[in-house]
VEXDREN-2710 file (C-alpha; in Angstrom, 1 decimal):
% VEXDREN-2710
k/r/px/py/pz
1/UNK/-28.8/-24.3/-15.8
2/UNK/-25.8/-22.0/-15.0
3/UNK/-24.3/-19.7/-17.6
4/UNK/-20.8/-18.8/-17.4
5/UNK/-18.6/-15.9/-18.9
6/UNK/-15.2/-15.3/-18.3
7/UNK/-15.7/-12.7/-15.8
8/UNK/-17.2/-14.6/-13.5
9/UNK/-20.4/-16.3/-13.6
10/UNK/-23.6/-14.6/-14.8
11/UNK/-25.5/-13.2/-12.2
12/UNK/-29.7/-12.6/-11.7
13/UNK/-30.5/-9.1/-10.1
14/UNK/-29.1/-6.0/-9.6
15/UNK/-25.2/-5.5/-9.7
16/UNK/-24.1/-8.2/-12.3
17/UNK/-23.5/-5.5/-14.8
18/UNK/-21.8/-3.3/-12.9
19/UNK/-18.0/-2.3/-14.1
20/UNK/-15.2/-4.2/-11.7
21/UNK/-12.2/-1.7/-10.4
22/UNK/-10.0/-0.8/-13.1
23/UNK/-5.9/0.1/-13.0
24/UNK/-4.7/3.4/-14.4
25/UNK/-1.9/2.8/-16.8
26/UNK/0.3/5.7/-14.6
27/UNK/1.6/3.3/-12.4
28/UNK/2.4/-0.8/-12.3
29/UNK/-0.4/-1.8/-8.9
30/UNK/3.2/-2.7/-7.3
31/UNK/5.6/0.0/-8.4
32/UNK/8.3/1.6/-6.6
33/UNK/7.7/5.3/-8.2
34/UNK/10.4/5.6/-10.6
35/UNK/10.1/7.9/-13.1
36/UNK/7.0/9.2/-11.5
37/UNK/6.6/13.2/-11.6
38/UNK/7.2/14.7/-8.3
39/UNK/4.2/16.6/-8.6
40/UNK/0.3/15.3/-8.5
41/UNK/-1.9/17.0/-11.0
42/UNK/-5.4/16.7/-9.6
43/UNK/-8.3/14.9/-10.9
44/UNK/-11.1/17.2/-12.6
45/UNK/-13.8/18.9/-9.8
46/UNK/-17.4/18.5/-9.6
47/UNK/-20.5/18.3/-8.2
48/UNK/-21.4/15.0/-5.8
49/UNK/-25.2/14.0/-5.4
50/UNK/-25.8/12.9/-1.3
51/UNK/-25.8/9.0/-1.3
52/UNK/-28.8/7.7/0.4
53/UNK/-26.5/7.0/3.6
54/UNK/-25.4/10.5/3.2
55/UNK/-29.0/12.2/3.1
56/UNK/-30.5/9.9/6.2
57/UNK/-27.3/10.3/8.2
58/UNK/-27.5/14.4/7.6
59/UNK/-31.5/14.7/7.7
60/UNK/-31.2/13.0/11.3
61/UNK/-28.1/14.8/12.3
62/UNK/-29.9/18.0/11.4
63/UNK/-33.7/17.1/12.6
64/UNK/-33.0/14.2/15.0
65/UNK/-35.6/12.3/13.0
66/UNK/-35.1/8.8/11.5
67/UNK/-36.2/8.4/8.4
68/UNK/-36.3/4.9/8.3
69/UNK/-36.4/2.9/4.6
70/UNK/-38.3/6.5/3.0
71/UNK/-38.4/6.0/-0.6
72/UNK/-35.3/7.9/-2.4
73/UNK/-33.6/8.3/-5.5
74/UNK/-31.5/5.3/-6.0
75/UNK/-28.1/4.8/-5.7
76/UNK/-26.3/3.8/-8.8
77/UNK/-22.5/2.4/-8.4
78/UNK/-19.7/3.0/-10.9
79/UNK/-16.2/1.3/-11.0
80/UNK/-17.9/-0.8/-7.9
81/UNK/-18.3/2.2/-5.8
82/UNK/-21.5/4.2/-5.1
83/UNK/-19.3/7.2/-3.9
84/UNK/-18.0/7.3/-7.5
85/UNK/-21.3/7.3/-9.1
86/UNK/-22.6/9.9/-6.6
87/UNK/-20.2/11.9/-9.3
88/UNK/-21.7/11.1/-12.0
89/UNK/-25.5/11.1/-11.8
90/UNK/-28.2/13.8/-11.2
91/UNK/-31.7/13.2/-10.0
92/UNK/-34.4/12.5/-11.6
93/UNK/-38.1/13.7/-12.2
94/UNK/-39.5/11.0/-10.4
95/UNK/-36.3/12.0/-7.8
96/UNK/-37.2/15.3/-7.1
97/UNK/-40.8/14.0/-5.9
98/UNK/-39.3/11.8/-3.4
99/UNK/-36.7/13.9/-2.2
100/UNK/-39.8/16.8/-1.9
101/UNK/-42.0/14.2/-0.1
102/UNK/-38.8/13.1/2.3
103/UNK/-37.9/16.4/3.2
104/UNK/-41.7/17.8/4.5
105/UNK/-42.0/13.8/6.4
106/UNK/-38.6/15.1/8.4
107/UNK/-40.0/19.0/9.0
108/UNK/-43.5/17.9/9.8
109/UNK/-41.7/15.1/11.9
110/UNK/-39.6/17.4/13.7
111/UNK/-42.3/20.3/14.9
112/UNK/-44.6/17.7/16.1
113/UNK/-42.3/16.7/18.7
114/UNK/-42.1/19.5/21.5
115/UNK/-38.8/18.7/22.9
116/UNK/-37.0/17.8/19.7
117/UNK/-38.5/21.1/17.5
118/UNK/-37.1/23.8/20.4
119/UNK/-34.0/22.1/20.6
120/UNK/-33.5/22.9/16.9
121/UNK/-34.8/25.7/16.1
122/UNK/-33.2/27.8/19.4
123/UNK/-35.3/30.1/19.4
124/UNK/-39.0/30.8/20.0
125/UNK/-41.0/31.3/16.7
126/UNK/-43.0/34.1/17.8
127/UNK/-40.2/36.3/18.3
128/UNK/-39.4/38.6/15.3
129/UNK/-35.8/37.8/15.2
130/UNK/-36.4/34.1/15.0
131/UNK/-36.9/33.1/11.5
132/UNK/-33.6/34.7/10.3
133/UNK/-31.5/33.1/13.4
134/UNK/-32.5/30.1/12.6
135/UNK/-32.1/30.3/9.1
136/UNK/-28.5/31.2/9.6
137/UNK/-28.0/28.6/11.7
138/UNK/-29.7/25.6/10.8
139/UNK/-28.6/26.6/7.0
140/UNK/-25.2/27.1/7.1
141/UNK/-25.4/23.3/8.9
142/UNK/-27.5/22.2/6.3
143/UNK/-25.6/23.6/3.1
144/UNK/-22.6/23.0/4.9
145/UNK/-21.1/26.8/4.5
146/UNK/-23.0/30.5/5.4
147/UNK/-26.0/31.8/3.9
148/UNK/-25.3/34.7/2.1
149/UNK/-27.9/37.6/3.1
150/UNK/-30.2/37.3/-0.3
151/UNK/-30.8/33.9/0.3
152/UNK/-31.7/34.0/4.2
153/UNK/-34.5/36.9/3.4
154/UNK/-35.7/34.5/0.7
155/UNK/-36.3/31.9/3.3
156/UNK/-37.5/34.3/6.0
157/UNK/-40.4/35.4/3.4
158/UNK/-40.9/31.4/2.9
159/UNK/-41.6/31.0/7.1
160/UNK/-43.2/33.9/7.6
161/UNK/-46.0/33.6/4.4
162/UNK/-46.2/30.2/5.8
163/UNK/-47.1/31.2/9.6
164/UNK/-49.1/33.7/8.4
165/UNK/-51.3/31.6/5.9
166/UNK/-51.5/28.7/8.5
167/UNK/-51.9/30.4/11.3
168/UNK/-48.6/28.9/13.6
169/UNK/-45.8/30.2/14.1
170/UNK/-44.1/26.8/13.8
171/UNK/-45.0/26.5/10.4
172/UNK/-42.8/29.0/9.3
173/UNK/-39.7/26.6/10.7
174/UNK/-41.8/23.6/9.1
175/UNK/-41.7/25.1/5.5
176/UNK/-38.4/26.5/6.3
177/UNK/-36.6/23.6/6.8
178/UNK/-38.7/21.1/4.6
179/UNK/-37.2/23.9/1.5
180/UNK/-33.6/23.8/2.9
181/UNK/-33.3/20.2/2.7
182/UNK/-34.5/19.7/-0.8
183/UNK/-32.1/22.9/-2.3
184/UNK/-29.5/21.2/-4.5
185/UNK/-27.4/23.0/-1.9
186/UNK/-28.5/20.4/0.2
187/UNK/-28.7/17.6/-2.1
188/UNK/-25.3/18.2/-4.0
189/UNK/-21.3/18.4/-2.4
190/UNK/-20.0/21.4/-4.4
191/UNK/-16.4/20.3/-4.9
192/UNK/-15.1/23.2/-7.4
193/UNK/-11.3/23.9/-5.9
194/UNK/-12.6/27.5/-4.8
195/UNK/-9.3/28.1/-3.0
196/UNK/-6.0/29.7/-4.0
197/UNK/-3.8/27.8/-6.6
198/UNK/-2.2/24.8/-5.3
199/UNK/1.0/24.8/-7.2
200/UNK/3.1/26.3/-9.9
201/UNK/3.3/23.8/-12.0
202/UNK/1.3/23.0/-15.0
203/UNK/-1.9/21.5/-14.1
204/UNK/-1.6/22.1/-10.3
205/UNK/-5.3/22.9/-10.5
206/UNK/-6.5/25.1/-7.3
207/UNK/-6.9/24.1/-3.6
208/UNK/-10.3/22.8/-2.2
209/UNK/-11.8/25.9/0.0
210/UNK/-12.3/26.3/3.5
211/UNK/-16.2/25.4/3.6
212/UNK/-15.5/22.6/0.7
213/UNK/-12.9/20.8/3.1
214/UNK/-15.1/20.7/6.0
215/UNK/-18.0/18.7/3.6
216/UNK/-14.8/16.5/2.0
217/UNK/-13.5/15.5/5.6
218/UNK/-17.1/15.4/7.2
219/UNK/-18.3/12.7/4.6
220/UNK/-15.4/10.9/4.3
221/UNK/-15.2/9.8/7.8
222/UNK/-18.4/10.5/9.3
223/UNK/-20.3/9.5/6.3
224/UNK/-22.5/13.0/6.5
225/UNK/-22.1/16.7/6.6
226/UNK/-20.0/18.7/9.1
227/UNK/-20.7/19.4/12.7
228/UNK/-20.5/23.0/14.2
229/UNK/-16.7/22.5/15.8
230/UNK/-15.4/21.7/11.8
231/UNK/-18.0/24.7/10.7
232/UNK/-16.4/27.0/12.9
233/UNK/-12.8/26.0/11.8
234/UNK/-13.8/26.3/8.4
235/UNK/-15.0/29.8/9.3
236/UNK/-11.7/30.8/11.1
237/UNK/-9.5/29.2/7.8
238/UNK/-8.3/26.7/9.7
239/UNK/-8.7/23.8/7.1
240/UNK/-6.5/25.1/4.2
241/UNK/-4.1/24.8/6.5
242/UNK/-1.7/21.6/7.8
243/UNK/-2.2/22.0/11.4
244/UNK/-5.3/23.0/11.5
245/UNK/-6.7/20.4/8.9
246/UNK/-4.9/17.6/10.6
247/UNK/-6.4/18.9/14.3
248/UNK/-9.9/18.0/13.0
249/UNK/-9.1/14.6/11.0
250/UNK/-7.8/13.1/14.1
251/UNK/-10.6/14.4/16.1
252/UNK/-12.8/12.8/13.9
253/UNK/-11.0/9.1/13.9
254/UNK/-10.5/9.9/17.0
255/UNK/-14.5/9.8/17.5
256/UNK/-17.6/7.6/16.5
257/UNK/-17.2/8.5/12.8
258/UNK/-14.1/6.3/12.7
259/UNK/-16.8/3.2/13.6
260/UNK/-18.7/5.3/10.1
261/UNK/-15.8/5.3/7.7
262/UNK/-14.9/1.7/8.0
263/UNK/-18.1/0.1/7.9
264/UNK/-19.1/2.7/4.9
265/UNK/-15.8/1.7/3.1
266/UNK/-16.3/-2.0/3.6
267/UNK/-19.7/-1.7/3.0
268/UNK/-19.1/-0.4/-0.7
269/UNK/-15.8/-2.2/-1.2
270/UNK/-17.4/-5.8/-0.5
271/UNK/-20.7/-4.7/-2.2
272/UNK/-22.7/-5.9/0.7
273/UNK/-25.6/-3.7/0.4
274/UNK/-27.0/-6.6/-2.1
275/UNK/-26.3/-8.9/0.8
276/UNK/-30.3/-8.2/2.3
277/UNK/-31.8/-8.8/-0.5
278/UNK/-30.2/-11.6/-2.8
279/UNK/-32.8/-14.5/-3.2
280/UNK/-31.7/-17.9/-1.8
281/UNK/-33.0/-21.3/-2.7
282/UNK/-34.4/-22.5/0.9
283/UNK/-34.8/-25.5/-0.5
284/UNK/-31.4/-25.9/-1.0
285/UNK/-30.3/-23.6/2.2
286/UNK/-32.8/-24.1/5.0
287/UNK/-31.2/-21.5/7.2
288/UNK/-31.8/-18.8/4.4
289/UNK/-34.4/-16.9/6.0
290/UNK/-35.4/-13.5/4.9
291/UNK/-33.6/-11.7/7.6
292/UNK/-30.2/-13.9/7.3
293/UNK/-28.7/-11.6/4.6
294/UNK/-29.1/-8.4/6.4
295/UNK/-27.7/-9.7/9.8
296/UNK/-24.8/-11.1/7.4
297/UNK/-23.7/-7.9/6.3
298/UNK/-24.4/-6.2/9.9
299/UNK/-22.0/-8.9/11.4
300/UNK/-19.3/-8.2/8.6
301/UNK/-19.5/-4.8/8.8
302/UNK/-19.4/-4.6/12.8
303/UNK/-16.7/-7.4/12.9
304/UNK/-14.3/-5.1/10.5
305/UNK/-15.1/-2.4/12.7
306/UNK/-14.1/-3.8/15.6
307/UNK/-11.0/-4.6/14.4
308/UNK/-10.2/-1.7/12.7
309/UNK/-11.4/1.1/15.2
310/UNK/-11.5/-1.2/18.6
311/UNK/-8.0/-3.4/18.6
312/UNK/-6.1/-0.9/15.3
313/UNK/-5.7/-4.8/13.9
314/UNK/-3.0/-4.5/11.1
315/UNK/-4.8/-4.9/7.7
316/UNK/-3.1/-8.7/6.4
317/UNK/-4.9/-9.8/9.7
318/UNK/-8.2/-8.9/8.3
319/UNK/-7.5/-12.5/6.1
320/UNK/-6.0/-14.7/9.4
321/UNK/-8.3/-14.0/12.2
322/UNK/-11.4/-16.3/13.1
323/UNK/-12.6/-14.2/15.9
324/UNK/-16.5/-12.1/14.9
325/UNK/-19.6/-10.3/16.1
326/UNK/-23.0/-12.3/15.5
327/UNK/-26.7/-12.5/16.5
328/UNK/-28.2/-15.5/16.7
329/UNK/-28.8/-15.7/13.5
330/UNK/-25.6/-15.7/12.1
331/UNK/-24.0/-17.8/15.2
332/UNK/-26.1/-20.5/13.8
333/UNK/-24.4/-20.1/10.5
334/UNK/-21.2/-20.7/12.3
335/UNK/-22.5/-23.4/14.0
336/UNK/-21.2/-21.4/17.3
337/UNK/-23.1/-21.3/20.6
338/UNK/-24.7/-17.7/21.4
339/UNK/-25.2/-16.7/25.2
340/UNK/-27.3/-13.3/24.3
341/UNK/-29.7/-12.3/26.1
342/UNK/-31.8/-11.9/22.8
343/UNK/-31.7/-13.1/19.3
344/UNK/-30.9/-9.9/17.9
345/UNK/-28.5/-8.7/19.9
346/UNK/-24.5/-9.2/18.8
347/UNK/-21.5/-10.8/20.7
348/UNK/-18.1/-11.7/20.1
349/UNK/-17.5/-15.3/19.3
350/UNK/-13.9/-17.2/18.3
351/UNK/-14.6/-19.3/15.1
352/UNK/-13.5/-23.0/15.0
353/UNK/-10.5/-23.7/13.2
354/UNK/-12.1/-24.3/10.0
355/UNK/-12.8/-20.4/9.5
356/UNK/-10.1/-17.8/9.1
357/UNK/-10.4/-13.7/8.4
358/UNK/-12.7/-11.7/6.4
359/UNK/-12.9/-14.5/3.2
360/UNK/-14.2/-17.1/5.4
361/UNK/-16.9/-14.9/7.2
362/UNK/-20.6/-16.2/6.0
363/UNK/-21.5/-12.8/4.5
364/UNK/-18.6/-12.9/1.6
365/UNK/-19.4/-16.5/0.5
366/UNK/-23.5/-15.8/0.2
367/UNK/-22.8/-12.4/-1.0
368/UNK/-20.7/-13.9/-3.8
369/UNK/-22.7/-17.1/-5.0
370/UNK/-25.8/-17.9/-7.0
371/UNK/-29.6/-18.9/-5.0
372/UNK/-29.5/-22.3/-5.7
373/UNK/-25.6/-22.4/-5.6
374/UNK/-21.9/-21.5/-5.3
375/UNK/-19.6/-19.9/-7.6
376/UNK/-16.2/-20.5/-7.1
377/UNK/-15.7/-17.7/-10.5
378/UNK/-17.9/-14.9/-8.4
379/UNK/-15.8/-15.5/-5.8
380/UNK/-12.3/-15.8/-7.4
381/UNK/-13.2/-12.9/-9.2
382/UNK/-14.0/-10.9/-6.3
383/UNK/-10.6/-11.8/-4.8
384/UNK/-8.8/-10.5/-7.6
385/UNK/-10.2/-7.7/-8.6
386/UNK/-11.9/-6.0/-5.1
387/UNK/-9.3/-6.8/-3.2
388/UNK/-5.8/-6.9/-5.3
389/UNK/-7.2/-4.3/-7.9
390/UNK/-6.4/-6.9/-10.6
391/UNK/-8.4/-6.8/-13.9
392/UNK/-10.1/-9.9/-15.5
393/UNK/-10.7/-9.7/-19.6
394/UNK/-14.3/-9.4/-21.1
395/UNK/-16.1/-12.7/-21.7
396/UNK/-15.5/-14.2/-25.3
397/UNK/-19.0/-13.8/-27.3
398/UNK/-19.6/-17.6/-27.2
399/UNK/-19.9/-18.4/-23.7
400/UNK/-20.9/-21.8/-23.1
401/UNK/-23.0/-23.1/-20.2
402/UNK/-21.7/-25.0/-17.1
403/UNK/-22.1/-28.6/-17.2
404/UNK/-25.2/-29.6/-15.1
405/UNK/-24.1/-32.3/-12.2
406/UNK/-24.0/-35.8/-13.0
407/UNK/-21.8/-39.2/-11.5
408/UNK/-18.9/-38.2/-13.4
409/UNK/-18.9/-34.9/-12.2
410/UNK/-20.9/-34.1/-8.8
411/UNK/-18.5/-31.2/-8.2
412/UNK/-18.1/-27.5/-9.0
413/UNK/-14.6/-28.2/-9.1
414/UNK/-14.7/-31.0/-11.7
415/UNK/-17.7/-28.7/-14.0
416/UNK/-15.6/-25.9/-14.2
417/UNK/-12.4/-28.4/-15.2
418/UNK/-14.7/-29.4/-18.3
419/UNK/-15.9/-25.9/-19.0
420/UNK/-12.3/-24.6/-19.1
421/UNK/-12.1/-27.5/-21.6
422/UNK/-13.6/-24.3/-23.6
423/UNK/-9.8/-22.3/-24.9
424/UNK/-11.6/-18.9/-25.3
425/UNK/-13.0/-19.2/-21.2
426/UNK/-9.7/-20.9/-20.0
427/UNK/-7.2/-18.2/-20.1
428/UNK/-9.8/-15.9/-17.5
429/UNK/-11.4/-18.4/-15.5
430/UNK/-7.9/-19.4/-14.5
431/UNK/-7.5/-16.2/-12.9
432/UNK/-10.5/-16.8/-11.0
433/UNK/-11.2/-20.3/-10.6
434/UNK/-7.8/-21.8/-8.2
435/UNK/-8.9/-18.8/-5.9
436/UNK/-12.5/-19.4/-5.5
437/UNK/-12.1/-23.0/-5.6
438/UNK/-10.8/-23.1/-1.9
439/UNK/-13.9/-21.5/-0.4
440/UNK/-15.9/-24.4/-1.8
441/UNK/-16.5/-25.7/1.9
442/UNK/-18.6/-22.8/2.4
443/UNK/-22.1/-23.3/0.9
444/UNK/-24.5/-20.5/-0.7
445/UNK/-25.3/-19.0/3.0
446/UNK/-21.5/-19.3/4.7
447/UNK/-22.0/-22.3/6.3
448/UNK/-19.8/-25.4/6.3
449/UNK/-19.7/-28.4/4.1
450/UNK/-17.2/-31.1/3.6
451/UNK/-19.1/-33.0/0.6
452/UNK/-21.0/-31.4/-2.8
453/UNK/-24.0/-33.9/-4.4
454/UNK/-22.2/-36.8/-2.3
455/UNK/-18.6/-36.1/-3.2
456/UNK/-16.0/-35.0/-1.1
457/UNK/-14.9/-31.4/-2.0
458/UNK/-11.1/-30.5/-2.6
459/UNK/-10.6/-27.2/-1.9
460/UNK/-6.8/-26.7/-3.0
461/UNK/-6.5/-23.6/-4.7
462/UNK/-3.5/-21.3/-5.7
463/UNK/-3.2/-17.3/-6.2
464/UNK/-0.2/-16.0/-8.1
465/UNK/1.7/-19.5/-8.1
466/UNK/1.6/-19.2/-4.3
467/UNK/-0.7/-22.8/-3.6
468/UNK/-2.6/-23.9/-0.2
469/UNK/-5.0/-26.3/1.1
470/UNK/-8.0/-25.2/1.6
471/UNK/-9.7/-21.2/2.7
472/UNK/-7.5/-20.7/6.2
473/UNK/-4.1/-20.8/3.3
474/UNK/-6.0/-18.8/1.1
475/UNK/-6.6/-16.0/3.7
476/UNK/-2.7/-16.1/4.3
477/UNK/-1.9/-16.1/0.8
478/UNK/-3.9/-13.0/0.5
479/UNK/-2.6/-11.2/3.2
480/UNK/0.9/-11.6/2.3
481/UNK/0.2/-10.6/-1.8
482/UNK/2.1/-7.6/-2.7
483/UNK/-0.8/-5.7/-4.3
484/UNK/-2.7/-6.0/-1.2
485/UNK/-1.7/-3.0/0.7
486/UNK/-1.8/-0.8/-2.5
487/UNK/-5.3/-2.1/-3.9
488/UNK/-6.7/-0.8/-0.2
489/UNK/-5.1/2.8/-0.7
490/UNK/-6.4/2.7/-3.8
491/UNK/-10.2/1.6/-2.6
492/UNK/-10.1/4.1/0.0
493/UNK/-9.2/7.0/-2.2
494/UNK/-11.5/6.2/-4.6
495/UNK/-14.1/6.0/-1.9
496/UNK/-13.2/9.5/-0.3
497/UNK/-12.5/11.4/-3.8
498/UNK/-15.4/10.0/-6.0
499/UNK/-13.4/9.3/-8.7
500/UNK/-10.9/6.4/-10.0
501/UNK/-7.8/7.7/-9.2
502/UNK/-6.0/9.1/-12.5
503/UNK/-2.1/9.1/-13.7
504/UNK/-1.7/12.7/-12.5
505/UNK/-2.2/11.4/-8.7
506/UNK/0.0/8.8/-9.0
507/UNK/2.9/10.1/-6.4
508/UNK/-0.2/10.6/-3.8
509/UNK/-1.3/7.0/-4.5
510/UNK/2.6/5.9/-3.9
511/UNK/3.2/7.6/-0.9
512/UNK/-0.1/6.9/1.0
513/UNK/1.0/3.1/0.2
514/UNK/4.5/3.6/1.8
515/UNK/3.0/5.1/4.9
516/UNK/0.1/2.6/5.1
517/UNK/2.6/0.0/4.6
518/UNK/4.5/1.3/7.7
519/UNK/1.4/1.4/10.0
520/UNK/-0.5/-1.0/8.6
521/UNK/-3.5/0.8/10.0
522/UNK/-6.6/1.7/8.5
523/UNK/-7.0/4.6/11.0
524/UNK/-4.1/6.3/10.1
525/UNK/-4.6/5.4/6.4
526/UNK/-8.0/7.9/6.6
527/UNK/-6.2/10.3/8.0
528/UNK/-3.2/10.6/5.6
529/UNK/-5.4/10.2/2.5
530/UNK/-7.6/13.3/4.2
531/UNK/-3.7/15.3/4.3
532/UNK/-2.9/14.1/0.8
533/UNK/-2.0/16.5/-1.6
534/UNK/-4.6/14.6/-4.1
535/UNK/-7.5/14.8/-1.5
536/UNK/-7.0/18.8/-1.0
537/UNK/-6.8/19.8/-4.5
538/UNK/-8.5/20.1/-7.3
539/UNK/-8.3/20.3/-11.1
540/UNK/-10.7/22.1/-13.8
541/UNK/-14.6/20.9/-13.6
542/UNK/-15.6/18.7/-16.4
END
């Protein structure tokens, strides 16, 4: 039996507690700016803990060794972002053990491995002068800014007592680099505003540094810390200012990390990463094998991708097109035919006309339903408050429970229509309900239906007293909404700063949603955000 609150209907596992995207009172979502200061008083600085992407990405950038699914200190997500609760949590005991036992698996890893251990380390071990170049080099790529000379004769003691008590030289770059990965220096993004002041004004707060704005651009685009090219321009001061700071962005989009930033932002702002392992019925969904979810997400995250990075698609066409990159696996799910050569490998189909856009790929209706069944709440829900930044009021203390099927009602549609029946669940589940109700012909796994316990399904929905027939209108609906535009500024610099964008950054917020209005492009939208006056400065730490 289904329970149901006015925020959407409750849901097992992880992630049904979590807080939806809120709306700072600054600003209307919508607003044209007036009477908005023409100044941006930066959000309050702080420390940022790696997110598990963060740490694998940078351990194998760093080592060349995968880590693979190594136990780590769990990611917790605030305000429906894990980048904004990287902000706000530390590690814990049980934390610092894994992080320990991670970071000797990558050292011992990487001197085992001939070719891979001289190609990091440079230099040979036996050589006197070794330990310190090393040290110098590997950390300042590691803690993302130069070792001052204390702490490199620390670490030099820490190889050579090493070497000398195990009696190889390669030790000493085995202990070394096991010890650099689990400093906090490591662990942590300092973010304090170490530069000079950033404005005259009350409450300018100061300007990020140098050696901070390589970490902020590295991991906002390429999802881990910087290479040596934005190292060294952080070392000549070329990232405080415009020219120089703008250079390096669009080399970056410019690159692979462009592929990185999207499917990291989309990842978080469609909450996928539960996509692998949410529990379906296969009772009720034969297809839901255990590997379905996770090629779901992959073939979301590398269709967005593709369209973002490969073909610089305007964003409203995110919700129109039908075209997608599957395995087998998911092809079946769009009852498409798939010419690979193997099962797991991904092609480009065109969906039939009864798919169109992001809404009506298979990944967003599983990811948003229950393991025995839809929810057209979840799924309204999601809508309205991921994608349009609307909020949707806390559930009334007496939630009922959903009717349970039956001849006079053999539809979600017609169950919901008796629960709203309920005043104190109407108002919300209105918000929700005409929006999720037209994704009905997509079942708990993303696959096609026309009929629901025997009865056709209407899928009619409306969304802002804009109606349509079925998920194809709702995509257009969406991609037309005026908050649409603005809601993915917002997403995006919540994703890049850490935090939920405050009243003080309100002018930055409206003038990265005039420009990404203009271009449409997500592309250009990372690299405006990264030039933003909000993004470079910083107010006092909490």
């Amino acid at each position: 039996m289904l329970l149901v609150a006015c925020t959407g209907s409750i849901e097992d596992g992880p992630g049904a507690s979590e807080t939806p995207p809120v709306i700072w009172d600054g600003m209307p979502p919508d607003g044209d700016g007036d009477n908005l200061p023409d100044v941006v008083v930066p959000a309050a600085s702080g420390l940022r803990r790696l997110t598990q992407p963060q740490y694998l990405r940078s351990v194998r950038a760093l080592t060349g060794i995968d880590l693979g699914d190594v136990a780590l200190e769990p990611d917790t997500a605030s305000n429906g972002f894990v980048s904004v609760g990287s902000a706000r949590t530390t590690i814990s005991a049980r934390g610092v053990e894994q992080y320990e036992d991670a970071a000797y698996a990558a050292a011992a890893q990487l001197v085992a491995d001939e070719a891979l251990r001289q190609n990091v380390a440079g230099c040979d071990p036996t050589d006197a002068a070794c330990y310190g170049a090393f040290i110098r080099t590997f950390g300042r790529r590691a803690w993302r800014r130069p070792l001052t000379d204390a702490e490199v004769l620390r670490w030099e003691a820490v190889a050579e007592q090493a070497s000398s008590t195990l009696g190889d030289p390669w030790a000493g770059i085995e202990f070394a680099v096991a010890g650099l990965l689990q400093s906090p220096h490591f662990l942590f993004r300092p973010e304090l505003g170490s530069g000079p002041s950033a404005g005259e004004h009350e409450g300018a707060g100061t300007r990020y540094d140098d050696w901070e704005m390589a970490s902020r651009v590295a991991f906002t685009i390429c999802n881990q810390g910087p290479d040596d090219a934005l190292l060294d321009a952080a070392a000549a001061g070329e990232l405080t200012s415009d020219e120089g700071l703008r250079a390096q962005v669009e080399r970056l989009v410019g690159s692979d990390c462009a592929n990185v930033a999207i499917r990291g932002l989309f990842d978080e702002l469609l909450d996928l990463g539960l996509l692998p392992n949410k529990p379906k019925d296969q009772e009720v969904y034969p297809a839901a094998t255990e590997t379905l979810g996770g090629a779901l997400r992959e073939s979301l995250l590398r269709t967005v991708a593709y369209w973002a990075v490969d073909e610089d698609v305007p964003y409203p066409e995110f919700f129109t097109r039908n075209d997608a990159w599957v395995n087998a696996e998911v092809a079946a799910v769009y009852e498409a035919e798939f010419t690979g050569a193997r099962a797991s490998t991904f092609e480009r189909i065109e969906a039939d006309s009864r798919r169109g856009g992001l809404l009506t790929h298979p990944a967003v209706p599983a990811r948003y339903a229950h393991p025995e069944a839809t929810s057209p709440t979840l799924r309204g829900k999601f809508v309205r408050t991921n994608l349009l930044c609307r909020t949707i009021p806390a559930p009334p203390d007496d939630v009922g429970e959903l009717p349970e099927p039956s001849p006079g009602l053999p539809t979600l549609r017609e169950r919901l229509a008796a629960h709203r029946e309920n005043p104190a669940c109407a108002g919300c589940h209105q918000l929700m309900d005409p929006i999720g109700l037209s994704l009905e012909n997509f079942d708990g796994v993303g696959m096609f239906r026309t009929e629901e316990n025997g009865a056709p399904i209407d899928s009619t929905g409306e969304l802002d007293g804009v109606p349509f027939d079925d998920a194809i209108g709702l995509g257009h609906a969406v991609a037309d909404h005026p908050s649409l535009m603005s809601c993915m500024v917002r997403n995006a610099y919540r994703y890049a700063t850490g935090h939920i964008e405050t009243a003080g950054e309100a002018r930055t917020i409206l003038l990265l949603t005039q420009s990404f209005e203009d271009t449409q492009q997500l592309r250009q939208l990372l690299v405006e955000l990264v030039m933003s006056e909000g993004f470079r400065s910083a107010g006092a730490p909490q």
